[in-house]
N, C-alpha and C positions, 0 to 999 in steps of 0.2 A: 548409617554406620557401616563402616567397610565386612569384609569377613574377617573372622579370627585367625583363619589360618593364616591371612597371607599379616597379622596383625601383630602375631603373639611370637616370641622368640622363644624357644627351647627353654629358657628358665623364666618365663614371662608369665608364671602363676598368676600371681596378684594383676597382672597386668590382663589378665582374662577375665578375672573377676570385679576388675573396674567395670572393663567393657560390657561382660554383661549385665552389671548395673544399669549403667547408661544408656545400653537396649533397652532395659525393662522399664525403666522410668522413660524414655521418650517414647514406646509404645503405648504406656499403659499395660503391660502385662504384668505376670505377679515374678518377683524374682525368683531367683533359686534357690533354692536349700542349699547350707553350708558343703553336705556334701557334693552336691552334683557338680559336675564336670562340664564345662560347654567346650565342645570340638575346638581345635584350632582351625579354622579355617570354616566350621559350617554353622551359619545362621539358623536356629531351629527351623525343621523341615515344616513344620507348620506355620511358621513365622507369616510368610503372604496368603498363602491361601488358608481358605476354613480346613481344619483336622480332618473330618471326611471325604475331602477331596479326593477320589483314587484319579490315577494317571495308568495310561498304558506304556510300558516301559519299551517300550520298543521303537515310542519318539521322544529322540533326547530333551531336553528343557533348556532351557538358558545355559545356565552352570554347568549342562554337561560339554555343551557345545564351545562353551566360552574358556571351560577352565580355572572359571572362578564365580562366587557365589553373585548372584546379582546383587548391586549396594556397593562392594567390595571397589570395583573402581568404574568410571564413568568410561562407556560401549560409545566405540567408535562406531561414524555411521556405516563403515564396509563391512566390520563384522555384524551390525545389525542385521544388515542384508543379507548377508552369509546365514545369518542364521534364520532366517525367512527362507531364504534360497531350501534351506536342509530341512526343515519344516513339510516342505512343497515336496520335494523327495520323498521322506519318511513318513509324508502323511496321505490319503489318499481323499482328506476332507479340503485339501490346502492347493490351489492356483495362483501363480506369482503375476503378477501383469506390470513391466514396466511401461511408466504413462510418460516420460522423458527423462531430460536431465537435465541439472542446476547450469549457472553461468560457469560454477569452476568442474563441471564436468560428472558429477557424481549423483549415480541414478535415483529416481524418483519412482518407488515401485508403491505397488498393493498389494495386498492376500486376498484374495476371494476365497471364504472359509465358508462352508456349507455340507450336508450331505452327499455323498457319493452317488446318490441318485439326482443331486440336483443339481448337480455337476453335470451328469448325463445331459440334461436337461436346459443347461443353462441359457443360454441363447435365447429359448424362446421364455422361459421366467423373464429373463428381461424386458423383452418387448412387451409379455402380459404386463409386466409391474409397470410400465412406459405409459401404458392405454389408461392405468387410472387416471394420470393427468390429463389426458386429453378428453377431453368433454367433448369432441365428436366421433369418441371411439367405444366402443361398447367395452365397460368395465370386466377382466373376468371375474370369476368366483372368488371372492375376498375369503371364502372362511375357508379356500384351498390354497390363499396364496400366500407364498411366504414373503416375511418382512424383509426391506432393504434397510440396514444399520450401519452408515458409515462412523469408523472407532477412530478417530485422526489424534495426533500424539504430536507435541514437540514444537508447535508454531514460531515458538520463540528458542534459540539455539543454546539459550543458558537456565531453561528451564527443564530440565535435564530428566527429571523422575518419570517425567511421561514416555518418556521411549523404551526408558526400563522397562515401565509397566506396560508398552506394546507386547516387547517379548513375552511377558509373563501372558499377558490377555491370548495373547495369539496359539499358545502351547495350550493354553486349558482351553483352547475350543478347537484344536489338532489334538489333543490328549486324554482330554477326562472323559472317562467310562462311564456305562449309568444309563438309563432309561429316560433322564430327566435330561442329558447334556447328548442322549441324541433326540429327543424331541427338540431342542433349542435350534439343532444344524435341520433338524426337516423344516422347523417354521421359519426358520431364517436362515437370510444369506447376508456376512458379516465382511464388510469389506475394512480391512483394517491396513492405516498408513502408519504407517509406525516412526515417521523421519517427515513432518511436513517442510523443516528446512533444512537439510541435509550442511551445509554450508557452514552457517551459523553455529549449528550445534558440532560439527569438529573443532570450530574454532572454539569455542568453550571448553570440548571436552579435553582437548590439547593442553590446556589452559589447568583446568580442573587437577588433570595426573598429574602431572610435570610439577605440580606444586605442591604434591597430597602429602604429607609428610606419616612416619612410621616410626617414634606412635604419633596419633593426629592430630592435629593443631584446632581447637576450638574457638581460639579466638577470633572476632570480628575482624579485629586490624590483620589478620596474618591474609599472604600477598595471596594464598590460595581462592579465600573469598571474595578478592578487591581484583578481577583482571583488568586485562588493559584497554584504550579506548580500540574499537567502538563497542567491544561486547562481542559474546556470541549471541543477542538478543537478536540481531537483524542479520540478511542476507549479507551476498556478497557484494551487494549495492548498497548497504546498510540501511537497506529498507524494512518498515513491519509488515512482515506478512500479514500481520493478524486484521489491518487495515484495507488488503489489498484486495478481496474477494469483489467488490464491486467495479474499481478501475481496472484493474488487471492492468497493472504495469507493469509486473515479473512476471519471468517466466515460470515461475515454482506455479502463480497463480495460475494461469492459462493451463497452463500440463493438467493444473486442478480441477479446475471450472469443467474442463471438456471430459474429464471422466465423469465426475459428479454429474455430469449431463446423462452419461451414458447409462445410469442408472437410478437417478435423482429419489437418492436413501430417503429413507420415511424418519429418519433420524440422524443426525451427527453431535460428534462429543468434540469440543475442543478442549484441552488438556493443559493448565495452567501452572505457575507458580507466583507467588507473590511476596513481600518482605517478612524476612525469619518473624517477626515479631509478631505476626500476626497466627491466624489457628486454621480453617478451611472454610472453606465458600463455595457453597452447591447451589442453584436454583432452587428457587423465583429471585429475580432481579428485586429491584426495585418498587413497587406496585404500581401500577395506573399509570405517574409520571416518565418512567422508562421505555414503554412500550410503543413500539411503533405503528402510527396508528392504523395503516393500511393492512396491519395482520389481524385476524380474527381476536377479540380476548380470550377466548377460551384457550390458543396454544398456552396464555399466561397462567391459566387458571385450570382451568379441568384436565386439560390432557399433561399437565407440567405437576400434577399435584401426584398422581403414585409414585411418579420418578421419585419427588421428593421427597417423600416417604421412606420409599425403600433406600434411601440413601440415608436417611437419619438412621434406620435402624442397621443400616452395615458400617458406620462409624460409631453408635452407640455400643454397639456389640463389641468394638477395641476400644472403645475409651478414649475415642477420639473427640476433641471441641471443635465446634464450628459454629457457623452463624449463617442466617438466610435475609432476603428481602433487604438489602444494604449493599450501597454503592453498587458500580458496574449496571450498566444498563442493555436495553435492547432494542435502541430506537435507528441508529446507525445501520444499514443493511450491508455493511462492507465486512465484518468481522465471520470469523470460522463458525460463531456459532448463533449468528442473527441472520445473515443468507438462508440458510433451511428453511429459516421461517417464513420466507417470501418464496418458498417453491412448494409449501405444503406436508412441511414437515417441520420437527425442533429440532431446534440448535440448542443442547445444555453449554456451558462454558462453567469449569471446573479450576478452582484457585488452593493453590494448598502452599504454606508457607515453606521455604525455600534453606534448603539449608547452605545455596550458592558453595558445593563443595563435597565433604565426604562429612562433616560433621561441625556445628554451629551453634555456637552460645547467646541466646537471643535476650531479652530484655528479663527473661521468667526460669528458663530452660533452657536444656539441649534439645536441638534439630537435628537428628541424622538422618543420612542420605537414603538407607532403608527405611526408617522411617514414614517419611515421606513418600515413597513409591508402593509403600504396604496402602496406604489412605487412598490415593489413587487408583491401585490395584482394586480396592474395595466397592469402590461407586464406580469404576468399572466396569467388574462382575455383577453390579445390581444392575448397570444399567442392559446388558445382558438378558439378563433374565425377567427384568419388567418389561423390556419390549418386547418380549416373545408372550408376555401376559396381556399386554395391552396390544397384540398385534393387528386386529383386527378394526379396533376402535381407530388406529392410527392410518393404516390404509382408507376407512371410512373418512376420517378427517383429510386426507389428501385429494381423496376425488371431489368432496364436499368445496373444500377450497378452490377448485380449478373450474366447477363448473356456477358456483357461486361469483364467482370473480366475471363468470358473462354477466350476471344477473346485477354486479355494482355498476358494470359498465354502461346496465340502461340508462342508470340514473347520472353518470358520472356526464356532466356538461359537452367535456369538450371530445367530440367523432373521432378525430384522429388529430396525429402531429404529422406536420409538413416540416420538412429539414432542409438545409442542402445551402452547399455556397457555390455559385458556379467560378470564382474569381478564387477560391481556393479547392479545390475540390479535391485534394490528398487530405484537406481534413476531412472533407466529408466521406471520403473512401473509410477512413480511419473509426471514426463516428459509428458508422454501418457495421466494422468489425466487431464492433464491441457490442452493438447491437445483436448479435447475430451469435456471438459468443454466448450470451446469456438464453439462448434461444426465443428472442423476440421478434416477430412475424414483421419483417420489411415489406413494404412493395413498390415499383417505380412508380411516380410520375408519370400521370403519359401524357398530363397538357400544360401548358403553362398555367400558372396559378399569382395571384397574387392577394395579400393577405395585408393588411397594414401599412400599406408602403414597399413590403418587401415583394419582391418578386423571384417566383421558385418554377425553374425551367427542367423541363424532362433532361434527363441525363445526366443530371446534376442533385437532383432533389428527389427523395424519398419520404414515402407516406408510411406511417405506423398507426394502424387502428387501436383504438382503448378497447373497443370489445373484441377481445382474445384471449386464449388463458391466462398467457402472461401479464395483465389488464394493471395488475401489481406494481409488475418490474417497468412495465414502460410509465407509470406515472414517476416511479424512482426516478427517470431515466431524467423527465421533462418538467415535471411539476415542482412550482416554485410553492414554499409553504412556509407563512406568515403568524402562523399564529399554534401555540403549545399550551400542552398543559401544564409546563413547567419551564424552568428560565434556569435549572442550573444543569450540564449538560457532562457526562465523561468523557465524551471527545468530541464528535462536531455535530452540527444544528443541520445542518445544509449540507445537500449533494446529490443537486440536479446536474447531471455528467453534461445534459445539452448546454448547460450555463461553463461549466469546465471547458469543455471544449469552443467555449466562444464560436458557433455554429449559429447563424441565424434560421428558429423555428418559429411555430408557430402553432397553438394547440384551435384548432377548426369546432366552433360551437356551434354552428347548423350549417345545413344543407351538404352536399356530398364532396368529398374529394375526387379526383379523378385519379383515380390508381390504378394501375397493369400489372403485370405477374409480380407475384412474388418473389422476394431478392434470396439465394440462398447461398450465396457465394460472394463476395465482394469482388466487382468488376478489375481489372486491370485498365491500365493509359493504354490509349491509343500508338502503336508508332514508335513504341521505348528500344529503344537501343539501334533506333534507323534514322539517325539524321540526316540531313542531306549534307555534301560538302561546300564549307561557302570557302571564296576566295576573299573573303571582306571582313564576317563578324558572327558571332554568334550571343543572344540573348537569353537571359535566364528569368525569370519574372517571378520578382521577389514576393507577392502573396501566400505565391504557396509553399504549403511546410518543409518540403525535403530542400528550397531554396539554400539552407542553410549550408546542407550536405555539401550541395552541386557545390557551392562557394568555397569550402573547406577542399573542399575533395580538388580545385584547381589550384589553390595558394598551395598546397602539399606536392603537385606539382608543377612547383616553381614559375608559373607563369604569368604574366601579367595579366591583370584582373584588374575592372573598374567598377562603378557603382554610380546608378543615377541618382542626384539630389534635386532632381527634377523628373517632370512625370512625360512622357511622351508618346507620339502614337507612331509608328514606320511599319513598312511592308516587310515580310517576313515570306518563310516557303510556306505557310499556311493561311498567308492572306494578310489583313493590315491586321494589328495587334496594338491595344493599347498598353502600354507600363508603366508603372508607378514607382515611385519613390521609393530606394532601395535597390531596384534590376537592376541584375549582374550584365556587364558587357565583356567578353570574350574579345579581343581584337585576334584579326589572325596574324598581323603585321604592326608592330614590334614583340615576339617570339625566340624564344632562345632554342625553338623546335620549328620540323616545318610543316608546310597546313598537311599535307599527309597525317605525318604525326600527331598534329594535332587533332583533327579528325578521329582519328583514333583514340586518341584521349576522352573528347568530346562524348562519343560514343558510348563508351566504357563507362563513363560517369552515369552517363543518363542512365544506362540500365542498372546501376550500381543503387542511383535513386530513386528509381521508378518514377520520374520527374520527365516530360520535356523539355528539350533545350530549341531553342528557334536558330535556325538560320538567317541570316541577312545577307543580301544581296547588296546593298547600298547605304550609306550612312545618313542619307538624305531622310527627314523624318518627316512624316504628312502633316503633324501638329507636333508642339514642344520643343524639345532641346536636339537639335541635332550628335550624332554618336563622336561625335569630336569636340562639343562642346567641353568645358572647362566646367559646367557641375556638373560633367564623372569624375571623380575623386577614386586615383588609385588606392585600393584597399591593401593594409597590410595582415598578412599572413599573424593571426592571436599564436600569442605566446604565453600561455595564462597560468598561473602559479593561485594554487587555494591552501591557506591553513590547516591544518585539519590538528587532531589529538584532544590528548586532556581538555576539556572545559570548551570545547567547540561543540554544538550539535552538529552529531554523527547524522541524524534523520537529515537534514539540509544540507551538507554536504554531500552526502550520499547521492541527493536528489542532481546536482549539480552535475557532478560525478557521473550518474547514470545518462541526462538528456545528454550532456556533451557524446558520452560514448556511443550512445545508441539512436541519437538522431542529429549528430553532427560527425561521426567518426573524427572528433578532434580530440586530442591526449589532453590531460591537464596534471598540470606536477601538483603534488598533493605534496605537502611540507608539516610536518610536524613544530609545534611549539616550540618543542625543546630542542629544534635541529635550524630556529631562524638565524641563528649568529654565522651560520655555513650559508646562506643565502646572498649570492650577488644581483639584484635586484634590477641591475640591469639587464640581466640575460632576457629576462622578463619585457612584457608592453601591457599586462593585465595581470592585476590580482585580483580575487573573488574574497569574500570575508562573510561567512555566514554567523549566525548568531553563533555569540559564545562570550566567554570571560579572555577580555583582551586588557582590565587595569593595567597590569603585570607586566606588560610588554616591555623586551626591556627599550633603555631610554636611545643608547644607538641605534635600536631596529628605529625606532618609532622618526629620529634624526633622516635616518638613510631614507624613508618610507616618505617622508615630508620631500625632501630633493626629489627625489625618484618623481610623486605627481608632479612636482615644478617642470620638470625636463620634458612630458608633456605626455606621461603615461597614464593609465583609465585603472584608478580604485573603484571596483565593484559592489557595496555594502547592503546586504541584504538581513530584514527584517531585524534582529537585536544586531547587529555589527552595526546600523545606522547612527543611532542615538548616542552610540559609542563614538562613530566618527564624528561626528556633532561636537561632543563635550570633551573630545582629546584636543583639539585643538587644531584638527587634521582641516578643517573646512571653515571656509572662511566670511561664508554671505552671514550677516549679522541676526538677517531676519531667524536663520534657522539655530542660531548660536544661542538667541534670546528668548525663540519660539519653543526650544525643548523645556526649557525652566517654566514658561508663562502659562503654556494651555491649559484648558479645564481637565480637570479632573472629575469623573462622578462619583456623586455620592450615592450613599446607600439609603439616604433619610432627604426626608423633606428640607428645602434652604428653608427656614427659620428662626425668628428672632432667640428662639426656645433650642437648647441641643436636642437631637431626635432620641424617642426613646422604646427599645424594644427589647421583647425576651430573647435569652441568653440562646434559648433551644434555636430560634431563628437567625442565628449569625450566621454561619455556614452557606445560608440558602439564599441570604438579604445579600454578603457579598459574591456568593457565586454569579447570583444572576446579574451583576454589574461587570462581571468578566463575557469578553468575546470571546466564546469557547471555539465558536469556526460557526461563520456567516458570509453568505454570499453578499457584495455589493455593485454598487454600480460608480464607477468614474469615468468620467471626460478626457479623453486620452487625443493631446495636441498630437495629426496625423501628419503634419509636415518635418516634426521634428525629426532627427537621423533615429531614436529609439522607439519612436511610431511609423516606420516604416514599415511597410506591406499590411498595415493594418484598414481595418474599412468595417462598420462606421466608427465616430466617434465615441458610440457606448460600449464602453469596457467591463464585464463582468471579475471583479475582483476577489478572489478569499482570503479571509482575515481572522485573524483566531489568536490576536494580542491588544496591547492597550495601549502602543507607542501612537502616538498623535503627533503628525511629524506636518510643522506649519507650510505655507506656501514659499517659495524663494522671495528675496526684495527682487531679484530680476524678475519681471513680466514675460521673459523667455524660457525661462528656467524648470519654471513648474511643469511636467511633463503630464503628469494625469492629477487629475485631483476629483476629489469625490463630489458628486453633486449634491444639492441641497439633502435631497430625502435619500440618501444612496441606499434603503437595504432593497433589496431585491429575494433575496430568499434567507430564512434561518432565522433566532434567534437576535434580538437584541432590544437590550433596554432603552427604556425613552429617555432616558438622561445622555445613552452613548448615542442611541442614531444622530440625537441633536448638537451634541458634540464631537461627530464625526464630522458630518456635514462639511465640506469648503475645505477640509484636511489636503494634504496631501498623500498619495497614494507612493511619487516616484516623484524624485527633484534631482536635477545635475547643479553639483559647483564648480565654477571654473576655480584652479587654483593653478595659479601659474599658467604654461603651455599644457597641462595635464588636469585633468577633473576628478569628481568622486561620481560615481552613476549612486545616488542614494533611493533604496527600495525598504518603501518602509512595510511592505507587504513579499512575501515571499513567491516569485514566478513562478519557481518550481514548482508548488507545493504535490506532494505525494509522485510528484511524474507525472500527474493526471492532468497538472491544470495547463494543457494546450493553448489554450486562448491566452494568457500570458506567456506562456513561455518564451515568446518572437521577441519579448521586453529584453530578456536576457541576452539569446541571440546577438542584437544589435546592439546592446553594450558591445559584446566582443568585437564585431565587425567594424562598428561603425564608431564605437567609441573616440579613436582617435580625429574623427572631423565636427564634435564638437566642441564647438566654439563659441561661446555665449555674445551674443550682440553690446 
């Protein structure tokens, strides 16, 4: 609920003593006496914190700095910062540390909040507090050393209460006076983010004022509480942070990850909201089924049970409802507050029902925006104060964790993982980053190796041992896992990143690997930005990933660009080279530029993509298709147009959205719904259509959309846009027309003459576990086709986290990947779906007209992570226009 001053108009008596009604019954306090007065404009001064709290007035608080009472209206994130910024000034317990900034520019900081002597001091606290994790460094003094508590606030940019309560957290540990709150700053050092997506959350907060109405609108329907797509829930990429801790595909993430490295807290809080109608949600998760099993139980159990505690009793104390041990889980290592638990510390995650606004009428009651940030406020300050109680126990469970993790490794089968592709090897550079980001112990290759069939060559291929601290994070990394204690999942089963990346590895069950120094830097290309100048040709060799870039980045300038449909071998300035299906061919003659120029071009690019580009001397090819043959297919420059708005998923667009930008430098016009009758559809040669509610469409778009693929332009449909495209009418092969109607479906009960029959309590769980909630698979991916190029081998690692069952085309050419018999490869899934996955298709092309439908019934993109398809997408764009169904 806002404040009264800015609330109450000069004769707005009764209108005061609504409100503070409506305080006191959505807090739980006792109301006021007929006569008392409540200020215009001040929220009781006791209202967040406990009565006894003193502050030292000499560092302002929120409301003094801001102007207005906290609750009152929704804190931009630059004044957040400002008032961090003035905190660090006025306090001498308070260090500001910015760790970067967002994609729209706006900084990404910390408080490092502690003692003034440990402040002195700090530098080398950290490295002592560093040495408990490392098991071959002598521990210091645990019962001298203070705790690391990261306070992180805001993940999601419309869940709003938590940044409030940063300010508020952050003043009463720069503020509060007492014996007892400076014992807290000597035993601990409090690093508190108060904006984990800065982005997001203005766009909310924009959203939230602008619509706040005076006096305030309660109701559900008003446009305050309904904003517009995509939310301030996700970044500027319309991505979930809250998902992203383990791929690190934003940049909020990585700024993150590398501080959290720099001090890897003995605790973090992630800071939640969830639907008005619900009450609060503190830890313990779920029991037994939730838990991830590579974390100790006791994080779930003994060291998670005071926290508990002391949170029931500083919500019992306001008369706050909540609930524990339901829904939400912590088996996933990618979220804000299940990472910790894989580095030797907890992750709490904090849910408190959402009043999406200043004030909200739920299914029971009012939600106000005070409210709400008072509950948060509360567990908190408990969490505060139990980890300076438990301080010691938790540093003891952090060193226990890391040199315990040598001790699973005896036992754990496989010696190390072998990685590396030498035929792509900017993934495997990439691969190493992430490795490396998480601080997991790389080392090269130093002989050739071969393993399976595969062969892994020094310079290309890297070794990561299982016995290391990290023994944890690198089974995350590689380890494929088949079997659970549970079958119904909150977000996904599976996510072995070596499998995402589509990297061929390899986990080594006996005898040694041959590995040389430790990797601690990710190498750079040989050569980048020093071509030689040819007078003939230059090639670009479509395996590897920045391929795309080079290709984009030469249509953009204007030049003629080809593409092999054949594989060939030719001499080049570094020797003979073979190429595959897809390489880019550069002529230098037909040119709208001259080879000067173009050279320079050439150059420019390569360093632009940290990619080589080969020179050719000669068109003359030692094997294959010669450089003037007729399968190079001049490539046209994508022109790609994507849906976006009301009833699209923002998560999948976004994903789209992001790989074009950041690893193809190619625009894509993003169109709104309700802005398609403005769309001339020629301008266009690609549209993308991610999932979403497309019934509605109206019947001209859908008219012009049908000519448009006839004329011989490439519809893109991805994961729900598919079955849509299927059953509008838009595609034409029969098989797949007849095959969305006919497939099996699983059930949740035995086939039997008898209908199945079970308790009421068990639905929930009977049909969860028949949903793909997100599993890894395996599909057969035809490598001659134009949208299997640059690919190698045939097995394709797939992720799938829906139920569309999308059959094979009647063309025998058509079907591009399809799942093999037994496809799961890692994660969850029931025996009714594996067997009805089976021989599916994964990705189908229909010819319609001179134009097709690239149909994905799986999403390429998924989270930005999954690299190993992403080439799918790709070469829709590229290559889209040369196919041609036989």
């Amino acid at each position: 609920m806002p404040s009264f001053r800015s609330m109450v108009r000069p004769s707005g008596r009764l209108l005061s003593l609504a409100l503070a009604l409506l305080l006191a019954i959505s807090s739980g306090t006792a109301l006021p006496t007929a006569h008392a007065q409540v200020k215009p404009g001040d929220i009781p001064e006791n209202y967040y914190f406990p009565a006894t709290t003193a502050f030292d007035e000499a560092i302002p608080s929120p409301s003094d700095f801001l102007g207005y009472d906290i609750g009152t209206y929704h804190t931009r994130h630059a004044r957040i910062v400002a008032y961090f910024r003035e905190l660090a000034r006025a306090s001498d317990r308070v260090e500001i540390r910015d760790v970067g900034r967002t994609n729209e520019f706006r900084p990404m900081i910390y408080a490092v909040i502690t003692s003034p002597e440990n402040h002195a001091n700090l530098e080398s606290l950290r490295q002592q507090h560093l040495a408990i994790s490392d098991p071959a460094a002598d521990a210091p003094d645990l019962a001298e050393q203070p705790i690391v508590v990261q306070l992180g606030y805001g993940v999601h940019g419309n869940e709003t209460s938590s940044s409030e309560v940063a300010m508020l957290q952050a003043y009463a540990l720069a503020a509060e006076q007492g014996s007892e709150a400076e014992e807290r700053l000597e035993k601990g050092i409090f690093l508190v983010e108060p904006v984990l997506n800065p982005d997001g959350r203005d766009r909310h907060t924009n959203w939230a004022n602008m619509h706040r109405g005076d006096p305030l609108v309660a109701d559900p329907l008003d446009r305050e509480h309904n904003e517009v797509w995509p939310s301030g829930r996700t970044n500027h990429y319309w991505f979930d942070l809250n998902r992203d801790w383990l791929p690190l595909t934003q940049i909020e993430s990585r700024n993150r990850v590398a501080f959290y490295h720099r001090w890897r807290p003995n605790l973090v809080t992630d800071v939640h909201e969830m639907g008005t109608d619900n009450t609060y949600f503190f830890e313990p998760t779920e029991p037994v089924d939730s838990w991830n099993p590579l974390v100790p139980d006791r994080v779930y159990t003994e060291l998670t049970a005071p926290f508990a505690d002391a949170y029931a009793e500083a919500l019992d104390d306001i008369g706050t409802l909540y609930f524990t041990k339901e829904i939400f889980d912590n088996s996933y290592p990618g979220y804000g507050s299940t990472y910790p638990n894989m580095q030797g510390g907890l992750g709490f995650v904090f849910e408190q029902a959402s009043a999406r606004g200043h004030i909200q009428q739920s299914d029971s009651r009012l939600v106000t925006f005070p409210y709400t940030i008072r509950n948060q406020l509360r567990t908190s300050l408990a969490t505060v104060e139990t980890a300076i109680e438990q301080r010691e126990r938790l540093l003891r469970h952090q060193r226990t964790f890391f040199t315990s993790a040598l001790d699973e490794a005896e036992d754990f089968p496989v010696s190390a993982y072998v990685f590396g592709n030498d035929e792509n090897q900017s993934r495997t550079r990439a691969f190493l980053d992430l490795l490396l980001q998480h601080q997991i112990e790389v080392y090269e290759l130093n002989e050739t190796a071969e393993y399976d069939g595969q062969t892994f060559s020094p310079g290309s291929a890297y070794v990561v041992p299982t016995r290391q601290a990290q023994h944890r994070m690198v089974r995350t990394m590689f380890e494929k896992v088949t079997s659970f204690a549970d079958s119904v999942f909150y977000d996904t089963s599976a996510w072995s990143m070596a499998l995402s990346y589509g990297l061929p590895h390899h986990g080594v069950e006996r005898g040694s690997v041959p590995r040389g120094e430790r990797v601690t830097t990710v190498p750079s290309p040989d050569g980048i930005g020093r071509v030689p100048e040819s007078s003939y040709a230059y090639l670009v060799d479509w395996t590897e990933d920045p391929a795309a870039q080079v290709l984009n980045a030469l249509l953009e300038h204007g030049l003629t660009v080809k593409a092999a449909f054949e594989p060939f071998e030719i001499q080049t300035d570094r020797g003979p080279v073979s190429y595959p299906r897809g390489s880019v061919l550069l002529p230098v003659q037909p040119q709208s530029i001259s080879a000067d120029s173009l050279h320079r071009v050439v150059e420019a690019v390569e360093k632009e993509a940290g990619m080589n580009i080969d020179a050719v001397p000669s068109g003359f090819a030692r094997s294959g298709i010669d450089l003037g043959s007729p399968a190079f297919q001049p490539i046209e420059k994508p022109n790609a147009l994507m849906i976006v708005g009301n009833g699209v998923s923002g998560y999948e667009a976004g994903q789209v959205w992001y790989v074009l930008d950041t690893r193809v430098d190619m625009p894509i016009t993003k169109v709104a719904r309700a802005d398609l009758d403005r769309v001339h559809l020629p301008d266009y040669n690609a549209l993308v259509m991610v999932s979403g509610r497309y019934d509605d469409l109206p019947q001209r778009f859908m008219d012009d959309l049908q000519r448009w693929i006839e004329a011989g332009n490439t519809l893109i449909t991805i994961r729900g846009a598919t079955p849509w495209a299927i059953r509008s009418g838009l595609a034409n092969d029969s098989t797949l027309i007849d095959g969305m109607d006919s497939v099996p479906t699983a059930s949740i009960g035995e086939s039997d003459d008898m209908p199945a029959r079970f308790d009421y309590e068990t639905a929930a769980d009977r049909r969860g576990a028949q949903r793909i909630g997100g599993a890894i698979f395996e599909a057969d991916l035809d490598l001659t086709h134009p949208l299997g190029f640059g690919y190698t081998p045939r097995s394709l690692p797939v992720y799938r986290d829906h139920d569309i069952l999308l059959p094979p085309a009647a063309n025998p050419f058509s079907t591009v990947a399809q799942y093999v018999d037994a496809p799961r490869l890692s994660g969850y899934v029931s025996e009714a779906n594996r067997d009805t996955l089976g021989g599916t298709a994964s990705l189908v092309v229909d010819q319609v007209g001179r134009g097709r439908i690239v149909l994905f019934a799986d999403n390429p993109n998924f989270r930005g992570m999954w690299l190993g398809t992403g080439r799918l997408f790709f070469n829709a764009l590229f290559f889209g226009s040369h196919i041609y169904t036989p």
